[in-house]
Structure formats: C-alpha cells, structure tokens
N, CA, C and O atoms as a Tripos MOL2 file, in Angstrom:
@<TRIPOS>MOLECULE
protein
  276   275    69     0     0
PROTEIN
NO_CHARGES

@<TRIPOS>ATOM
      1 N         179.3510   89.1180  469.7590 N.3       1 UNK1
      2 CA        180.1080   88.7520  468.5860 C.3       1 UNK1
      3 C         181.3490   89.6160  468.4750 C.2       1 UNK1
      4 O         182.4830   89.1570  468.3350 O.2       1 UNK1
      5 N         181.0610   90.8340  468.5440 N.am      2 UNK2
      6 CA        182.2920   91.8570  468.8290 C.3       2 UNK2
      7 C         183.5820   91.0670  469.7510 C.2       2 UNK2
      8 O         184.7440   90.9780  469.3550 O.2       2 UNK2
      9 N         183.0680   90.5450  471.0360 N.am      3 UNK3
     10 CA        183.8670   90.3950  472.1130 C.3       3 UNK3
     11 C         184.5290   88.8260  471.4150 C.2       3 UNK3
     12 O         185.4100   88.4010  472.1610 O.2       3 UNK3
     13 N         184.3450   88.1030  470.4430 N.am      4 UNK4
     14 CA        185.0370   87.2590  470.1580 C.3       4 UNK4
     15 C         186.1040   87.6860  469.1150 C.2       4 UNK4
     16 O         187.3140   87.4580  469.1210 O.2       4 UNK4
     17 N         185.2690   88.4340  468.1290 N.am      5 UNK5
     18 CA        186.3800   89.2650  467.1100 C.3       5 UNK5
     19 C         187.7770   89.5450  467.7280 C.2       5 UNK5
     20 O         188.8980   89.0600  467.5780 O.2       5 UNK5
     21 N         187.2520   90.5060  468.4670 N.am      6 UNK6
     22 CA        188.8480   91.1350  469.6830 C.3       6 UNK6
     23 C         189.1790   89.8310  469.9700 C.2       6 UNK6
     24 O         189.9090   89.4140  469.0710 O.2       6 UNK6
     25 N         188.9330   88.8160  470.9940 N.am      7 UNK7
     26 CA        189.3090   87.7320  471.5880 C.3       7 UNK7
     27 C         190.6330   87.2040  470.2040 C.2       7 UNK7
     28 O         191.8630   87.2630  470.2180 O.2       7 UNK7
     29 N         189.8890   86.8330  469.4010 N.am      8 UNK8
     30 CA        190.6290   86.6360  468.5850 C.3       8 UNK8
     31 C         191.9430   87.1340  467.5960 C.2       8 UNK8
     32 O         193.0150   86.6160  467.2800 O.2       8 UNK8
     33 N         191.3500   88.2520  467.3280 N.am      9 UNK9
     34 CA        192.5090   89.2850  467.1020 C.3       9 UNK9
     35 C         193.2760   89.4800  467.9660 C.2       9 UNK9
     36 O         194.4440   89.4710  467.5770 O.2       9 UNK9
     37 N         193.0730   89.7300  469.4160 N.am     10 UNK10
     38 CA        194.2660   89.6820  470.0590 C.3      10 UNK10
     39 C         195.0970   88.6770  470.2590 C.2      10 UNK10
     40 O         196.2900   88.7710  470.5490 O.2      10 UNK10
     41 N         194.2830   87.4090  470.0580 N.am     11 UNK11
     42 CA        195.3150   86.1480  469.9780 C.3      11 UNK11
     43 C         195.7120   85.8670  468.9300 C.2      11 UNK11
     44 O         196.2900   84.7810  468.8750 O.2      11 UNK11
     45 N         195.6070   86.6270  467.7190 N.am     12 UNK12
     46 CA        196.7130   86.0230  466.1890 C.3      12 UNK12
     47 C         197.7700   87.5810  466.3830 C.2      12 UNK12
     48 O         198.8190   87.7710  465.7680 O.2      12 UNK12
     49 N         197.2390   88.3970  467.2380 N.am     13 UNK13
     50 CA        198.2730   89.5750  467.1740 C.3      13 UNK13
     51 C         199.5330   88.6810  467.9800 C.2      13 UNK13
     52 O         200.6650   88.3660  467.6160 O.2      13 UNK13
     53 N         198.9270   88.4900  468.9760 N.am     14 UNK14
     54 CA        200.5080   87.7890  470.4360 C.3      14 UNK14
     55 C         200.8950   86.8150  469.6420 C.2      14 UNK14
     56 O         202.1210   86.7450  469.5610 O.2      14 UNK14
     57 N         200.0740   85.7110  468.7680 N.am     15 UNK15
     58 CA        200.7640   84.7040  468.0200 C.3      15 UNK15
     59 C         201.7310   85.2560  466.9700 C.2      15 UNK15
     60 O         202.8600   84.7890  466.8150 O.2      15 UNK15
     61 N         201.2420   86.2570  466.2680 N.am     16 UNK16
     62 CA        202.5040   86.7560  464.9480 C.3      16 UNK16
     63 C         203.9220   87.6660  465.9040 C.2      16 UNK16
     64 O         205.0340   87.9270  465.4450 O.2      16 UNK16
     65 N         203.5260   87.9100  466.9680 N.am     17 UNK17
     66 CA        204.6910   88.6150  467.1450 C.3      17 UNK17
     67 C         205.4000   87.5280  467.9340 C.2      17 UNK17
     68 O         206.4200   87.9720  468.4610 O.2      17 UNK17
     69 N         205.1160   85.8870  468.2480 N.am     18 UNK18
     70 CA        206.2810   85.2920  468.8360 C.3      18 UNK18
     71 C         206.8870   84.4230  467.7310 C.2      18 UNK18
     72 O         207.7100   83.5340  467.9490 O.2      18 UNK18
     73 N         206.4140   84.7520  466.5370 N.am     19 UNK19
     74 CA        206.6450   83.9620  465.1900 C.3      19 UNK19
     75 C         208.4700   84.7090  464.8520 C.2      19 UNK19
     76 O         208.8100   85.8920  464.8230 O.2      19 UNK19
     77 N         209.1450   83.6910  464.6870 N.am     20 UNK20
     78 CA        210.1560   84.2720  464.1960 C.3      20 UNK20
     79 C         210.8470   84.0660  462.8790 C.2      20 UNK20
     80 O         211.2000   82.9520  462.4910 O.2      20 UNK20
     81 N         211.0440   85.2860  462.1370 N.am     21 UNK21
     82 CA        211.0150   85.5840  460.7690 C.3      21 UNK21
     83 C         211.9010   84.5040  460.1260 C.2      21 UNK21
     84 O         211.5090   84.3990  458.9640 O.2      21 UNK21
     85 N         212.9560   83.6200  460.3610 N.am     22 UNK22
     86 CA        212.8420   82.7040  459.8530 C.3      22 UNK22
     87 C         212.6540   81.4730  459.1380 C.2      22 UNK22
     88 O         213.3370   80.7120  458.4530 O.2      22 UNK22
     89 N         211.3110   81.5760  459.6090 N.am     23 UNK23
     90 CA        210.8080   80.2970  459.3880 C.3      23 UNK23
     91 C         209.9610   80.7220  457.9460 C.2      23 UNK23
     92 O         208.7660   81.0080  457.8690 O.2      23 UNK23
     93 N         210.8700   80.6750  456.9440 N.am     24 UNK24
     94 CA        210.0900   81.1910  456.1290 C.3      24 UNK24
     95 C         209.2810   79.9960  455.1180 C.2      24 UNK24
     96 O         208.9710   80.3000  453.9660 O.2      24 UNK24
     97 N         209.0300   78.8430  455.5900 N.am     25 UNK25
     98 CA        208.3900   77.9960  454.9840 C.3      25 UNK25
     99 C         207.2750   77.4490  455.6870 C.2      25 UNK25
    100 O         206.6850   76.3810  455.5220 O.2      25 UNK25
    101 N         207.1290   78.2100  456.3550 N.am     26 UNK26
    102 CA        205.8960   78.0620  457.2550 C.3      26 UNK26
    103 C         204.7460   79.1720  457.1110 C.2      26 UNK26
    104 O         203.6100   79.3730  457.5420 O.2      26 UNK26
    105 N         205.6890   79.7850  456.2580 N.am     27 UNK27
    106 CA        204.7120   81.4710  456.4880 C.3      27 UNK27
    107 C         203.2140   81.2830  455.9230 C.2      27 UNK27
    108 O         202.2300   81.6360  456.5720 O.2      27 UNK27
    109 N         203.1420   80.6870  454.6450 N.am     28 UNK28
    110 CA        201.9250   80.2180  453.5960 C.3      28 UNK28
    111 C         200.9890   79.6860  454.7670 C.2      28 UNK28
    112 O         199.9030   80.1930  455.0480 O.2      28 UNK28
    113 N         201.6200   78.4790  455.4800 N.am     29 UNK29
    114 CA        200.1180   77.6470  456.2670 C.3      29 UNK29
    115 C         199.7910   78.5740  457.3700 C.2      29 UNK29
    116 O         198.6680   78.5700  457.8760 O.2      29 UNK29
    117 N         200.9300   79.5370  457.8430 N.am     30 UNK30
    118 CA        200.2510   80.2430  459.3850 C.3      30 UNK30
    119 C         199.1600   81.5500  458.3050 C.2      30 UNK30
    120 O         197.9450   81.5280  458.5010 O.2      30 UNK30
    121 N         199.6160   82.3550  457.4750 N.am     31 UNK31
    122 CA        198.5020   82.9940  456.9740 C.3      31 UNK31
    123 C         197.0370   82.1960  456.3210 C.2      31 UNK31
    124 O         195.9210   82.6630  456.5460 O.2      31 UNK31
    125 N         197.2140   81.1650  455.6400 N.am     32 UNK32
    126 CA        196.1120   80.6340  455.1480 C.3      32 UNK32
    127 C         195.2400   80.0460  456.6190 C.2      32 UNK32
    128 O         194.1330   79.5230  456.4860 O.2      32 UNK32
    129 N         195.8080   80.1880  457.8330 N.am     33 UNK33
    130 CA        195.0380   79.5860  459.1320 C.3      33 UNK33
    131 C         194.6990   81.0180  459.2750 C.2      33 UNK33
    132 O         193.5240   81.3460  459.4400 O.2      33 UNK33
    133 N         195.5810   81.8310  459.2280 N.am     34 UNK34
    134 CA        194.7220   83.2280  459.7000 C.3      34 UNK34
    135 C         193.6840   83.2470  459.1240 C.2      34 UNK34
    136 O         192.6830   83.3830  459.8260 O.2      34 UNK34
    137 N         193.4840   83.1030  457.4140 N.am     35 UNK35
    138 CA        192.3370   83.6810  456.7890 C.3      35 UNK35
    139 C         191.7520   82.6320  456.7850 C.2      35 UNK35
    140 O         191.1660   82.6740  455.7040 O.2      35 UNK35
    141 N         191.4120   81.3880  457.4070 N.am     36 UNK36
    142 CA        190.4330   80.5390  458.1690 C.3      36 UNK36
    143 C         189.7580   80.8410  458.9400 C.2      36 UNK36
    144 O         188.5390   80.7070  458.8360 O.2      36 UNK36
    145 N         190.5660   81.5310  460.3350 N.am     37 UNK37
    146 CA        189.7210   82.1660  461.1960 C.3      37 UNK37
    147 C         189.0830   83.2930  461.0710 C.2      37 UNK37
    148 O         188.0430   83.5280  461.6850 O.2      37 UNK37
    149 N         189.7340   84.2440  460.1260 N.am     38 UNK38
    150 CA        188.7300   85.2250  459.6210 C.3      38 UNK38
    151 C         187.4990   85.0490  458.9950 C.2      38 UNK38
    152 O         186.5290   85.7460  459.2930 O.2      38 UNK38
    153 N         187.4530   83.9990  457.9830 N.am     39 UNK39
    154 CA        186.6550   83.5560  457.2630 C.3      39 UNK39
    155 C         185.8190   82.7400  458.2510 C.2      39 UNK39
    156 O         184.7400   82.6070  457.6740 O.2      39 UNK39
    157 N         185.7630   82.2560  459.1790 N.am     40 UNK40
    158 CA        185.3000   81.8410  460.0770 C.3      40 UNK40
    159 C         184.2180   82.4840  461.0790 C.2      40 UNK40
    160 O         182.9980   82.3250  461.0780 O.2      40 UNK40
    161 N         185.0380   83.2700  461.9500 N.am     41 UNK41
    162 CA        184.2360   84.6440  461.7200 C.3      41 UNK41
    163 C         183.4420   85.6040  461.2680 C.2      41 UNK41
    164 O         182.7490   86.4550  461.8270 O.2      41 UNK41
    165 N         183.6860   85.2880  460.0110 N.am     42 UNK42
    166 CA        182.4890   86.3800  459.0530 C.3      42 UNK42
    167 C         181.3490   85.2990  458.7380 C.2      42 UNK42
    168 O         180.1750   85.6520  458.8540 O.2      42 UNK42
    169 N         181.6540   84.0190  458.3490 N.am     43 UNK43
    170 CA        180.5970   83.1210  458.3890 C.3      43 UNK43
    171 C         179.2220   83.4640  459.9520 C.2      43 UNK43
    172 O         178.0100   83.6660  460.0140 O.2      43 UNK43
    173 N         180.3120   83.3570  460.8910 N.am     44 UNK44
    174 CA        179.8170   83.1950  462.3990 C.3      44 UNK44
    175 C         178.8800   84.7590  462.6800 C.2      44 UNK44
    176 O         177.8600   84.8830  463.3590 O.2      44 UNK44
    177 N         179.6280   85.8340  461.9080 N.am     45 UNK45
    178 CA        178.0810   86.9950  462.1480 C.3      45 UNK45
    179 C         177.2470   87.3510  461.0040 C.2      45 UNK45
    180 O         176.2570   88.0790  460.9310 O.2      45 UNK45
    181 N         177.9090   86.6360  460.0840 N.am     46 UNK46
    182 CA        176.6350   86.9670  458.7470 C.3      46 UNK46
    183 C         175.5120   85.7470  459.2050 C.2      46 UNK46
    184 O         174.3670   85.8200  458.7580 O.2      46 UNK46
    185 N         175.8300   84.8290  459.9530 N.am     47 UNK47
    186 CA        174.7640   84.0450  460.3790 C.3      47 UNK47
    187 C         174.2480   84.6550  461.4320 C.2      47 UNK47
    188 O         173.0510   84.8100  461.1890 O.2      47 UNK47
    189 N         174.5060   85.0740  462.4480 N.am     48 UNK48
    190 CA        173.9490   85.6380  463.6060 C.3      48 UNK48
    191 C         173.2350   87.0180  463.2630 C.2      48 UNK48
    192 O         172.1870   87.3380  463.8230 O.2      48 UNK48
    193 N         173.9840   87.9770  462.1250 N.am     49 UNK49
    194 CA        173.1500   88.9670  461.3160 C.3      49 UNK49
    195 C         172.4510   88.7200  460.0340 C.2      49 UNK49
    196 O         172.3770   89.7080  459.3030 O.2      49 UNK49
    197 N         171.8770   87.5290  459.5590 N.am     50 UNK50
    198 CA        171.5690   87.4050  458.4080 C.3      50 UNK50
    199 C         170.0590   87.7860  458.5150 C.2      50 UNK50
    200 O         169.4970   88.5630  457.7430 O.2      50 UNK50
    201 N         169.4960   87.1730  459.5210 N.am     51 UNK51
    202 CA        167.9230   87.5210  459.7820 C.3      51 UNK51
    203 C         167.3170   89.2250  459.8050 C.2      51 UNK51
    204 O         166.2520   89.7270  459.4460 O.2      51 UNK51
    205 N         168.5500   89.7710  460.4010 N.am     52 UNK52
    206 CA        168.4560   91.2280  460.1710 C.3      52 UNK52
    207 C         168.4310   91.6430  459.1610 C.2      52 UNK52
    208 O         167.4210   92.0900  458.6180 O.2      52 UNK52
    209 N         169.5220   91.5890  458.6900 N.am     53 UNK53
    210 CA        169.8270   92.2830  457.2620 C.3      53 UNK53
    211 C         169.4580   92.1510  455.6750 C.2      53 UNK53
    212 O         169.8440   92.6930  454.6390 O.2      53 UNK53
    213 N         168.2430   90.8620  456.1280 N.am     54 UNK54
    214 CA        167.5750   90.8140  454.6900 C.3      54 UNK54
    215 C         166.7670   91.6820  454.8160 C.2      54 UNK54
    216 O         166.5900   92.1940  453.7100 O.2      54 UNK54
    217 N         165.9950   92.2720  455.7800 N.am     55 UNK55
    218 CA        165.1520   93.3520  455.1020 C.3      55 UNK55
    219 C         165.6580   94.6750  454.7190 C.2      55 UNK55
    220 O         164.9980   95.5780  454.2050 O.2      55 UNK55
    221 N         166.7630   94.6870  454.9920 N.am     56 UNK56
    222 CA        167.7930   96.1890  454.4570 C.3      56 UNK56
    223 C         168.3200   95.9910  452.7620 C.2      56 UNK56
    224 O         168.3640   96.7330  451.7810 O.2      56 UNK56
    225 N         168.6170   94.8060  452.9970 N.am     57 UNK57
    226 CA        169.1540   94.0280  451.2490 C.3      57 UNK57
    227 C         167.3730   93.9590  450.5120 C.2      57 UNK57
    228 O         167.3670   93.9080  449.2820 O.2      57 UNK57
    229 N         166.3780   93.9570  451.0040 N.am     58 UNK58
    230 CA        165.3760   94.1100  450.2890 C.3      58 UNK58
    231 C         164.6350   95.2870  449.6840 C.2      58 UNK58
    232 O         163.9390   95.4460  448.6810 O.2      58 UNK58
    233 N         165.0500   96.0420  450.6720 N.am     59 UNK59
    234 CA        164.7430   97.6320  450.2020 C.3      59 UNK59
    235 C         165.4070   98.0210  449.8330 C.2      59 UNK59
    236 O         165.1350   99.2140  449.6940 O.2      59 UNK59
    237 N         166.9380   97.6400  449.2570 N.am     60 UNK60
    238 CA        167.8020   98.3290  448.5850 C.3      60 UNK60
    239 C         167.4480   97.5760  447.1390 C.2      60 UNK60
    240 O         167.0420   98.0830  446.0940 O.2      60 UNK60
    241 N         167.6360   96.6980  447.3380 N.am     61 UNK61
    242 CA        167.1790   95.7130  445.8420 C.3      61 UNK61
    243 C         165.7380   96.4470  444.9990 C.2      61 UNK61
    244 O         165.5270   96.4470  443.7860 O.2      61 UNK61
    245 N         164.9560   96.9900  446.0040 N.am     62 UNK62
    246 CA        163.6600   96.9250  445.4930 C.3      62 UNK62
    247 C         163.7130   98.5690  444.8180 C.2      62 UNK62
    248 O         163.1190   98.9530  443.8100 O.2      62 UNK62
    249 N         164.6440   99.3970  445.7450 N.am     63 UNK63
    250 CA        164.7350  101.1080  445.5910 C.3      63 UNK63
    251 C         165.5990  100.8600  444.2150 C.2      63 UNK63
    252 O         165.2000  101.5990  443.3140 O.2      63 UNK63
    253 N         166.7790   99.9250  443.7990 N.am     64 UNK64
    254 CA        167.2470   99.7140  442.5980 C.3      64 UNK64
    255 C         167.0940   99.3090  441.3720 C.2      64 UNK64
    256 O         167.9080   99.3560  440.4500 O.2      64 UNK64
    257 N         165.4700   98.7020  441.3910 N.am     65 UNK65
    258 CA        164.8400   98.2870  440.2670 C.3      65 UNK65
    259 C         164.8270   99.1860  439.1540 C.2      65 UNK65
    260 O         164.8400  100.4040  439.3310 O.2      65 UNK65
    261 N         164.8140   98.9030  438.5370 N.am     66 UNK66
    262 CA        164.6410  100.0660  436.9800 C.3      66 UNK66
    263 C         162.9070  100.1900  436.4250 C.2      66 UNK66
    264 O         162.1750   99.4940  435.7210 O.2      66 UNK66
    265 N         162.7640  101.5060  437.1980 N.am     67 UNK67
    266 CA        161.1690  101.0770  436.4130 C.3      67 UNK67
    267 C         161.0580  100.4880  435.0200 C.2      67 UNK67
    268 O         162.0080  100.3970  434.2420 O.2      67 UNK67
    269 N         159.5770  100.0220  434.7250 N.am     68 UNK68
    270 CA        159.6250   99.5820  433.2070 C.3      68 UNK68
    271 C         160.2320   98.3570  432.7470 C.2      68 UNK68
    272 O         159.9220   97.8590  431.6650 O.2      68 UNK68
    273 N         161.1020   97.8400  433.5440 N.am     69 UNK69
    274 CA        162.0600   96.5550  432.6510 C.3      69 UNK69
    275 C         161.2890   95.6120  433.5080 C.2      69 UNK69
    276 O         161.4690   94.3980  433.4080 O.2      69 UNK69
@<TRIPOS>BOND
     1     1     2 1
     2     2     3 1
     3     3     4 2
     4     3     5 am
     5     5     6 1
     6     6     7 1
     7     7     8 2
     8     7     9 am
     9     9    10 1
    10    10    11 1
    11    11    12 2
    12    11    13 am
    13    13    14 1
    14    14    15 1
    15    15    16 2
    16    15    17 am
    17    17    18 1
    18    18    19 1
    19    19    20 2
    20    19    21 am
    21    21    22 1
    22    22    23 1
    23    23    24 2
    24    23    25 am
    25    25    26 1
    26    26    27 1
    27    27    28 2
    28    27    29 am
    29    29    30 1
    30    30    31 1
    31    31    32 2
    32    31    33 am
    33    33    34 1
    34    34    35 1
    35    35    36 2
    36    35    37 am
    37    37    38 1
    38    38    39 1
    39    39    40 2
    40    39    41 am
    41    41    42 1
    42    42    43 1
    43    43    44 2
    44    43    45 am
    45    45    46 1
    46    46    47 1
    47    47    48 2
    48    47    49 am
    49    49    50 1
    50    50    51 1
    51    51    52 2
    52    51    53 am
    53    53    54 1
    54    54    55 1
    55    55    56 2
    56    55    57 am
    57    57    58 1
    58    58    59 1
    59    59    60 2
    60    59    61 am
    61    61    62 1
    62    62    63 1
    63    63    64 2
    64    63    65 am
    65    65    66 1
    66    66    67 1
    67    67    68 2
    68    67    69 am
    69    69    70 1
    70    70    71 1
    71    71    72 2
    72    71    73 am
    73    73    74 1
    74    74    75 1
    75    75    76 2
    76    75    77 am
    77    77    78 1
    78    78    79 1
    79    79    80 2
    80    79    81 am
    81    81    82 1
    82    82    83 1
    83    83    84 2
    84    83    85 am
    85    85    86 1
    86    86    87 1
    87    87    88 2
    88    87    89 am
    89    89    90 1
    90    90    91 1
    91    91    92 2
    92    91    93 am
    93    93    94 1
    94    94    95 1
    95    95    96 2
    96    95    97 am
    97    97    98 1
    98    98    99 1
    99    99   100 2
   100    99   101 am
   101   101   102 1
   102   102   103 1
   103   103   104 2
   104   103   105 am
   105   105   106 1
   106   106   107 1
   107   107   108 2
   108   107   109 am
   109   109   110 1
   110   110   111 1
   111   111   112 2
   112   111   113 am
   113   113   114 1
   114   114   115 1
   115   115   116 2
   116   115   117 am
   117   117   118 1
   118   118   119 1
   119   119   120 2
   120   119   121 am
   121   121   122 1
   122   122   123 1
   123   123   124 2
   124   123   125 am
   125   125   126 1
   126   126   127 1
   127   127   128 2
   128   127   129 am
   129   129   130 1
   130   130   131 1
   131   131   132 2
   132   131   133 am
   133   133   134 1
   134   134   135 1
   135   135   136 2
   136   135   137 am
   137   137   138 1
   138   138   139 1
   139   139   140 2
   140   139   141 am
   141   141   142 1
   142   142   143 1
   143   143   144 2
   144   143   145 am
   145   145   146 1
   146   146   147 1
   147   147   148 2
   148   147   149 am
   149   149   150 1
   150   150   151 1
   151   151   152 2
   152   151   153 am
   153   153   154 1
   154   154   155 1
   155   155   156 2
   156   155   157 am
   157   157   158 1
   158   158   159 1
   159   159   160 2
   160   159   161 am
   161   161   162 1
   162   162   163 1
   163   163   164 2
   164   163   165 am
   165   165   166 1
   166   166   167 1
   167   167   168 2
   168   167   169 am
   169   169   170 1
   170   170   171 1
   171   171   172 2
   172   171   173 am
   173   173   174 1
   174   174   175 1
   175   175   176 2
   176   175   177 am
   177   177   178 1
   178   178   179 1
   179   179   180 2
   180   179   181 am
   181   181   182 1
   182   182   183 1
   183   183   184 2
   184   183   185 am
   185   185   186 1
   186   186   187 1
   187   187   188 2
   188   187   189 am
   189   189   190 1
   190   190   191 1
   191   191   192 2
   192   191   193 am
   193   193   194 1
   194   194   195 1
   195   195   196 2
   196   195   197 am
   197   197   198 1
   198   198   199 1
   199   199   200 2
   200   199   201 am
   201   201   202 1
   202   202   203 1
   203   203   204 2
   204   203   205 am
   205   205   206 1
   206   206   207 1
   207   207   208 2
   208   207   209 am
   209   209   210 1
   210   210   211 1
   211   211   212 2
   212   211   213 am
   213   213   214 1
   214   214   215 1
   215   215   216 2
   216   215   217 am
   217   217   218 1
   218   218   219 1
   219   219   220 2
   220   219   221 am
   221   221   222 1
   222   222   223 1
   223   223   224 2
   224   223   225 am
   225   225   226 1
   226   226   227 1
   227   227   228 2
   228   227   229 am
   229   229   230 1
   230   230   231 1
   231   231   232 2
   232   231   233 am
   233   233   234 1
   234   234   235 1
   235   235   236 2
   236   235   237 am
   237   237   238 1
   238   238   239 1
   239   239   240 2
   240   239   241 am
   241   241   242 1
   242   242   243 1
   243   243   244 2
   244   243   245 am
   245   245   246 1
   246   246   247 1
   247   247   248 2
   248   247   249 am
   249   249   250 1
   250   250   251 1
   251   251   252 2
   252   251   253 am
   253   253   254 1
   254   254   255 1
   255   255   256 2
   256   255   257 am
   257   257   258 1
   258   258   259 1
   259   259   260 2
   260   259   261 am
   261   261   262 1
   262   262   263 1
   263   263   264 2
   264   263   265 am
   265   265   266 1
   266   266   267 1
   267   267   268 2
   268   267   269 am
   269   269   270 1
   270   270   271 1
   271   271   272 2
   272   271   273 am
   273   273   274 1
   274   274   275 1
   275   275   276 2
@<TRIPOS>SUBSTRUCTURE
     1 UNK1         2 RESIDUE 1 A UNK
     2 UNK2         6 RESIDUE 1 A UNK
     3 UNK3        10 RESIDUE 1 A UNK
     4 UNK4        14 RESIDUE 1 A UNK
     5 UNK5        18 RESIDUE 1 A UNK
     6 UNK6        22 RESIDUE 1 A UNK
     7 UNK7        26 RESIDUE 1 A UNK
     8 UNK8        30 RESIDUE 1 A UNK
     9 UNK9        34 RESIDUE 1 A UNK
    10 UNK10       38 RESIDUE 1 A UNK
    11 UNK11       42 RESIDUE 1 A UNK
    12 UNK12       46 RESIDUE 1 A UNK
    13 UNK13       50 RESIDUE 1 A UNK
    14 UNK14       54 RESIDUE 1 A UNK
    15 UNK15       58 RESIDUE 1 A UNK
    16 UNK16       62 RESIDUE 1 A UNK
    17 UNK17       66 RESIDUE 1 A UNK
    18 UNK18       70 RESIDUE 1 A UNK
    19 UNK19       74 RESIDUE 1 A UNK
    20 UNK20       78 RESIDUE 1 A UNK
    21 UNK21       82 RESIDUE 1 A UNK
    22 UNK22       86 RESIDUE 1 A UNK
    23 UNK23       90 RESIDUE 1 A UNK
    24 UNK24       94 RESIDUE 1 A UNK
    25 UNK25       98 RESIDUE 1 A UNK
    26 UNK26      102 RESIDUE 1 A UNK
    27 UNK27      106 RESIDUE 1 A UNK
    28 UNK28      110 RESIDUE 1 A UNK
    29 UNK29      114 RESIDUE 1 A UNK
    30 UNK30      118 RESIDUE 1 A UNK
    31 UNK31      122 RESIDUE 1 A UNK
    32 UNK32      126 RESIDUE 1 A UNK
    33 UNK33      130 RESIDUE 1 A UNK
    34 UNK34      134 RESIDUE 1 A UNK
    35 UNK35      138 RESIDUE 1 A UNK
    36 UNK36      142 RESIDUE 1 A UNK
    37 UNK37      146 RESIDUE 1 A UNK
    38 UNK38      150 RESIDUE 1 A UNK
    39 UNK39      154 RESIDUE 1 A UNK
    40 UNK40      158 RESIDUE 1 A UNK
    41 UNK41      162 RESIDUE 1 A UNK
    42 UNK42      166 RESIDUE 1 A UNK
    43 UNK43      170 RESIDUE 1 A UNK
    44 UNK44      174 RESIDUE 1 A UNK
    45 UNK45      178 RESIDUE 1 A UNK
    46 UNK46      182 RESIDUE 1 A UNK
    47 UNK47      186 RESIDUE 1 A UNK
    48 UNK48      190 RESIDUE 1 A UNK
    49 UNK49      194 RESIDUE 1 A UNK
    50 UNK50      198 RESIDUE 1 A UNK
    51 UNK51      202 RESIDUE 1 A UNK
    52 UNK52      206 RESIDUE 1 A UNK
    53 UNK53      210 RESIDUE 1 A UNK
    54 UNK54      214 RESIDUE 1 A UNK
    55 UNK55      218 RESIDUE 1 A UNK
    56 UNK56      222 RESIDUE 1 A UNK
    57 UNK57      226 RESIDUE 1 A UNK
    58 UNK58      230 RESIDUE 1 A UNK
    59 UNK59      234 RESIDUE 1 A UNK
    60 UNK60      238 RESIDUE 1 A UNK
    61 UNK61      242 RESIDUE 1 A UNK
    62 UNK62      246 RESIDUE 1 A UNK
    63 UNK63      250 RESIDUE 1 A UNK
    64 UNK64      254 RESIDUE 1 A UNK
    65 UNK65      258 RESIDUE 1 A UNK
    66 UNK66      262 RESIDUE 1 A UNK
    67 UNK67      266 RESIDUE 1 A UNK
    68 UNK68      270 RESIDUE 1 A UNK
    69 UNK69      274 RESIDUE 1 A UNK
C-alpha cells in the first residue's frame, strides 16, 4: 500500500510541476482531482487496515469509558 502512495505522489508531483501557472481556471478541477485521489487512497488502506485496527479502536473506547455512567 505504501508502494502505491509514493507511485502516486510521485505522479501528481511531475504532474503539478508541468502545470503552467496560467491556467488559472483550471486550478479548482486539477486540485479537487488531487483530493480525489487522496481520498481515494485513504478509502483504499482504511479498508485494507480496517480489520486490524478495530481491536486497537476497542481498547481505546473501552480504557475511555467513565466508570459508573
């Protein structure tokens, strides 16, 4: 999952630097595609880590209870 992160980051890095400042009515849809693929991404390892990490979110939930209530 790591090795796609980079994959990716390095390809919106080479994409923003052949972007030329100009085009300034374009700027809104190329960032809202960035934070697609980010958002994309985080979907793609909170699913691949979700099975893990409920039992860490359970013992924190459970160590945070308030006795008594």
């Amino acid at each position: 999952m790591l090795q796609v992160t980079s994959l990716v980051s390095s390809h919106v890095v080479a994409w923003l630097s052949t972007l030329e400042r100009e085009e300034e009515g374009q700027g809104l849809v190329e960032y809202a595609l960035i934070l697609v693929l980010v958002s994309i991404a985080a979907i793609i390892a909170l699913t691949t880590l979700g099975g893990k990490l409920s039992p860490i979110f359970d013992k924190v939930s459970s160590a945070l209870t308030i006795p008594g209530a």
